[in-house]
SEFI-584017 format. One line per 10 residues: number of its first residue (from 1); for each residue x, y, z of N, C-alpha, C. Coordinates in Angstrom, 3 decimals. Example, Ala and Ser with C-alpha at 12.3 -4.5 7.8 and 13.67 -1.06 7.14 Angstrom:
<bados>
1	13.190:-5.690:7.800:12.300:-4.500:7.800:13.200:-3.300:7.800 | 12.850:-2.250:7.080:13.670:-1.060:7.140:12.900:0.030:7.870
</bados>
This chain:
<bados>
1	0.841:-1.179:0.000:0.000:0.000:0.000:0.880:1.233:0.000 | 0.409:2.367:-1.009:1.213:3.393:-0.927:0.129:4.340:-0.278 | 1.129:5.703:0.409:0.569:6.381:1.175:0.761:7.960:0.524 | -0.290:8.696:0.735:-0.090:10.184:0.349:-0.482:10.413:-1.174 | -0.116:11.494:-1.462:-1.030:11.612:-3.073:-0.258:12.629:-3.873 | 1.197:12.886:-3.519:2.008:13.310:-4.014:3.067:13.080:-5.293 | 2.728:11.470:-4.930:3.700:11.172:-5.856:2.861:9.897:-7.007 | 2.774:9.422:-8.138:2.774:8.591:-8.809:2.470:7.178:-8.606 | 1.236:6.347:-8.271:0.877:4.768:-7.323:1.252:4.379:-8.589 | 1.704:3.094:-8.776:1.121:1.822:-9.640:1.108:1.143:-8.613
11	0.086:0.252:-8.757:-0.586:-1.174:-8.076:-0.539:-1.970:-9.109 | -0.087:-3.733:-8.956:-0.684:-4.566:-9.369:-1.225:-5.087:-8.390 | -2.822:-5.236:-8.554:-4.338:-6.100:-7.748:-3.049:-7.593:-7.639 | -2.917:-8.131:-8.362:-2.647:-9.949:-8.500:-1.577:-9.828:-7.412 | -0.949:-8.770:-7.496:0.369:-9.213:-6.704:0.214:-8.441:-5.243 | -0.982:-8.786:-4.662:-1.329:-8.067:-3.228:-1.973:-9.039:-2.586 | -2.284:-9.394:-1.341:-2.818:-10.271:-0.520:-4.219:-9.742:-0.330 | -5.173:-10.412:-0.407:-6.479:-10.204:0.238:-6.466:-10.446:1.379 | -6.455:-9.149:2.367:-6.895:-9.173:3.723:-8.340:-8.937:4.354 | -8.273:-9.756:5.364:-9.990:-9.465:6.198:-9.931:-7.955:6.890
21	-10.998:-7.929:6.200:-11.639:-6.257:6.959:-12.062:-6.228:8.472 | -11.226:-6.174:9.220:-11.154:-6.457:10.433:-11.745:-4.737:11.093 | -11.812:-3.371:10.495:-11.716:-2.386:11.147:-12.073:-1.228:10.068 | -12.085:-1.615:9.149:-12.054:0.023:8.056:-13.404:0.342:7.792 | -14.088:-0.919:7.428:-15.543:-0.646:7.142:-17.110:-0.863:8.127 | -15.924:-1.549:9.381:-17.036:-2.181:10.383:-18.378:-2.717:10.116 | -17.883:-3.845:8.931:-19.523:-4.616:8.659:-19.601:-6.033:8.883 | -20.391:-6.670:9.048:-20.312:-8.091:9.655:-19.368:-9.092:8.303 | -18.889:-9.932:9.467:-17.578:-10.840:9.270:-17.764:-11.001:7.150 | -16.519:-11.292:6.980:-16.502:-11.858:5.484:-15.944:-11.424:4.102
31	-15.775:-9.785:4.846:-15.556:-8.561:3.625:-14.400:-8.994:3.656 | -13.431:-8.886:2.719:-11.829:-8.938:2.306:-11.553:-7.512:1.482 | -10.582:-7.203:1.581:-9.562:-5.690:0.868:-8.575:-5.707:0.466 | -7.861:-5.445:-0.369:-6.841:-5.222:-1.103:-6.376:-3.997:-1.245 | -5.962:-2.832:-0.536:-5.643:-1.620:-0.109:-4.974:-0.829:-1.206 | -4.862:-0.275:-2.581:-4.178:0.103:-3.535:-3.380:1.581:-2.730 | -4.090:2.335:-2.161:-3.453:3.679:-1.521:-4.005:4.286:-0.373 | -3.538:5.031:0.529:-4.672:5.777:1.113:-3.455:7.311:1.431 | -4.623:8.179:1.360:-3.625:9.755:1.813:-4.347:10.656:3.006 | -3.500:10.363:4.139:-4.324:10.196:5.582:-4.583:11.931:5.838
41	-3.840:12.716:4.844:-4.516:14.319:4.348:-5.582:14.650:4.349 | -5.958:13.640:3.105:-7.479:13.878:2.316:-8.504:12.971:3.260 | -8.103:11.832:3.675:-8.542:10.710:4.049:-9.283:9.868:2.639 | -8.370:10.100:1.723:-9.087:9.336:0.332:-8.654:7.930:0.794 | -8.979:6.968:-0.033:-8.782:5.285:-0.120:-9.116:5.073:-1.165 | -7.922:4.180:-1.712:-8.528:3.450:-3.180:-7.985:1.934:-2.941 | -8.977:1.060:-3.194:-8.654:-0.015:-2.932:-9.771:-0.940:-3.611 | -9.455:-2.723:-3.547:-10.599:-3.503:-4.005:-11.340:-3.920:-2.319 | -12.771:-4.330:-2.827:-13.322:-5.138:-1.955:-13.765:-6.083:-2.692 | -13.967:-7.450:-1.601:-14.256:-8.896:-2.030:-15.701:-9.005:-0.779
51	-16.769:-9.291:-1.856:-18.038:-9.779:-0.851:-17.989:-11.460:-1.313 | -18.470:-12.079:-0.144:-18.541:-13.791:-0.756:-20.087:-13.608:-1.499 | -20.086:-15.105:-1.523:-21.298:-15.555:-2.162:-22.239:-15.462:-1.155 | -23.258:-14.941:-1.147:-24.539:-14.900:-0.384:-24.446:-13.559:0.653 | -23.433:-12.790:0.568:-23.416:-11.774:1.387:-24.242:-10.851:1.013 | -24.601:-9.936:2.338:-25.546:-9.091:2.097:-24.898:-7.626:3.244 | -24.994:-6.843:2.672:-24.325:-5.643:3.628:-25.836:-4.269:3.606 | -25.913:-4.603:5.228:-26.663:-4.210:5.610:-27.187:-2.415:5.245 | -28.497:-1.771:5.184:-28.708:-1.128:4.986:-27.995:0.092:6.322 | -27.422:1.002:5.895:-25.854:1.628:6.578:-25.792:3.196:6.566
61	-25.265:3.819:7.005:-24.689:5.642:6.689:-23.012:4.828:6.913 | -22.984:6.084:6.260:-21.552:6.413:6.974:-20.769:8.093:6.622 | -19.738:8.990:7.274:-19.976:10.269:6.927:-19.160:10.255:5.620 | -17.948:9.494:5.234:-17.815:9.783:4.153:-18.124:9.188:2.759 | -18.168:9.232:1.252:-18.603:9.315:0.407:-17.798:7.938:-0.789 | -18.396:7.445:-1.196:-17.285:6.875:-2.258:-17.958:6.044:-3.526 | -17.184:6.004:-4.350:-18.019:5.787:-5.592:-17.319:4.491:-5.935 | -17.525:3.382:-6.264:-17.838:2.148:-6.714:-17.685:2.036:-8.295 | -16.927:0.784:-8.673:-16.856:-0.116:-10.095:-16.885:-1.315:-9.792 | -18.030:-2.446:-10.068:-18.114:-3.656:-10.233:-16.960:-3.642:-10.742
71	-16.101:-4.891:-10.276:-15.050:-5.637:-10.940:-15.837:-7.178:-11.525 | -15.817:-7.510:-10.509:-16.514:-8.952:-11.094:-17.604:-9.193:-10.053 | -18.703:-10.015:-11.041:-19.514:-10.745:-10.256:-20.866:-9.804:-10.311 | -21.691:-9.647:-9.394:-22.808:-9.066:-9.180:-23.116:-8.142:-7.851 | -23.895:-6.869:-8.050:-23.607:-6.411:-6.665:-25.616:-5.900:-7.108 | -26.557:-6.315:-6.221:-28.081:-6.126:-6.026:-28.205:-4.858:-5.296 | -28.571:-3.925:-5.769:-29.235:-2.617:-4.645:-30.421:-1.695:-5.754 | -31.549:-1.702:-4.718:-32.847:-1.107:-5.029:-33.168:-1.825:-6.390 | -33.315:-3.090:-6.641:-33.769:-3.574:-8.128:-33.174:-3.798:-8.976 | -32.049:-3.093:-8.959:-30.844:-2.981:-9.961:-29.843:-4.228:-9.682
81	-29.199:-4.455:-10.688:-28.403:-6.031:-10.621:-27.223:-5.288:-11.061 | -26.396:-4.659:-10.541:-25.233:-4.387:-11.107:-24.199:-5.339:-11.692 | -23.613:-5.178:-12.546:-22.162:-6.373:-13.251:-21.004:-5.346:-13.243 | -20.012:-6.117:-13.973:-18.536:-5.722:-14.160:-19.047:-4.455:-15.390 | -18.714:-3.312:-14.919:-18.168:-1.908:-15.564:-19.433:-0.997:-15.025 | -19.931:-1.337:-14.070:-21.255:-0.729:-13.759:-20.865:0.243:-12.510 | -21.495:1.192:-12.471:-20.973:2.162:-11.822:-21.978:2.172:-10.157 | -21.875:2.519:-9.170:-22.370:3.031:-7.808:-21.653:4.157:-7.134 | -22.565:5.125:-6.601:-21.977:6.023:-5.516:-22.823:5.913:-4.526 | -22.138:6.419:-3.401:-22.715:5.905:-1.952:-22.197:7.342:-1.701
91	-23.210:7.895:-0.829:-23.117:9.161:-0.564:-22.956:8.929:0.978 | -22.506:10.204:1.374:-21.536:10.768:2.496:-22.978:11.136:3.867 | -22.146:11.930:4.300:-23.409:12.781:5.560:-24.428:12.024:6.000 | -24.495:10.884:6.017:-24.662:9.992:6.776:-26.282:9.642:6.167 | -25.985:9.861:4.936:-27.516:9.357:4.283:-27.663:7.861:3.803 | -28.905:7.087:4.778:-28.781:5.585:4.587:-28.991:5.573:3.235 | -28.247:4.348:2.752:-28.487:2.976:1.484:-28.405:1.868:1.990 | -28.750:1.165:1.017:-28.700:-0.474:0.970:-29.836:-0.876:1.195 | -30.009:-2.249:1.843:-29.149:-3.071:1.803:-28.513:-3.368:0.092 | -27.665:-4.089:0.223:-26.591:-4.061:-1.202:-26.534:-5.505:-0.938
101	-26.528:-6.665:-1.435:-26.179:-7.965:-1.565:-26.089:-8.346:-2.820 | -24.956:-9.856:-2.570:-24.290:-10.062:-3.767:-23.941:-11.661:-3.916 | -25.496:-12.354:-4.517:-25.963:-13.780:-4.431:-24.656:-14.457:-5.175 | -23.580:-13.996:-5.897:-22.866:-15.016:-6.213:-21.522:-14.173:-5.792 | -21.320:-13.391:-5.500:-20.060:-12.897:-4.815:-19.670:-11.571:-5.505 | -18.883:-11.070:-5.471:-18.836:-9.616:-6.098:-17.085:-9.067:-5.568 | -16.540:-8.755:-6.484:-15.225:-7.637:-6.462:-15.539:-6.201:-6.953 | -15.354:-5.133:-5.968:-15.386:-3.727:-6.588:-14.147:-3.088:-6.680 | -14.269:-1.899:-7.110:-13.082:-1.094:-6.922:-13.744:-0.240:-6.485 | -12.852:0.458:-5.275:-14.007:1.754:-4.461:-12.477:2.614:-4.707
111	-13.499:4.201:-4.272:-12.302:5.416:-4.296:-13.791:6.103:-2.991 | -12.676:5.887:-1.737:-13.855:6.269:-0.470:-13.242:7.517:-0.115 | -13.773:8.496:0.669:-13.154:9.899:0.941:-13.786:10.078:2.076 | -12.838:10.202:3.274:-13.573:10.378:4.649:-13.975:9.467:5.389 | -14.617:9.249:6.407:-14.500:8.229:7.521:-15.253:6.881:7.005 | -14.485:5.972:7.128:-15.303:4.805:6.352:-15.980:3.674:7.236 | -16.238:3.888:8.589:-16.650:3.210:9.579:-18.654:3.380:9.094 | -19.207:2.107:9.002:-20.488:1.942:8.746:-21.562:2.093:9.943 | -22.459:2.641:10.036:-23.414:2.829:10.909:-24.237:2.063:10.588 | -25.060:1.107:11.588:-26.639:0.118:11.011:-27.743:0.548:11.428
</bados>
């Protein structure tokens, strides 16, 4: 993981460990992350998330903001079946969404800005 926003990231995803989300997003057990940057300035984050199969992430606030790319798989919110290149934003100031579930599993790419701890 690189830090700050000064200088130039490359990430390769393949060559990073999927770790358990033990603390960043505070949502029940299962989420995995792959951390590409964070710049503890801005409080931006760019990174992947991994939902399993049958997960469902509860309807949530949280204060800061971040916008979403299906990578793979499927991600369900309000009717909509999202796939790979499909876009989501999740807004900030603590305005609920979700629930969001993802019947066969789902990889995103998020770019989050601001406190990323989930409220239920």
């Amino acid at each position: 993981m690189e830090t700050g926003s000064k200088n130039l990231i490359v990430v390769h995803p393949d060559e990073l460990e999927w770790e358990d989300d033990t603390d960043l997003f505070t949502l029940p057990k299962g989420v995995q992350i792959k951390m590409f940057s964070h710049d503890p300035e801005t409080g931006r984050r760019d990174f992947y998330v991994r939902f399993p199969v049958g997960y469902t992430e509860p309807r949530h606030t949280h204060k800061g903001w971040h916008s979403n790319l299906i990578v793979e798989g499927e991600m369900h919110v309000d009717g909509k079946i999202l796939k790979p290149g499909d876009y989501l934003f999740g807004p900030g100031d603590e305005i609920a969404h979700g629930p969001l579930s993802y019947p066969v599993g789902c990889i995103i790419f998020t770019s989050f800005h601001g406190p990323t701890e989930h409220a239920h």
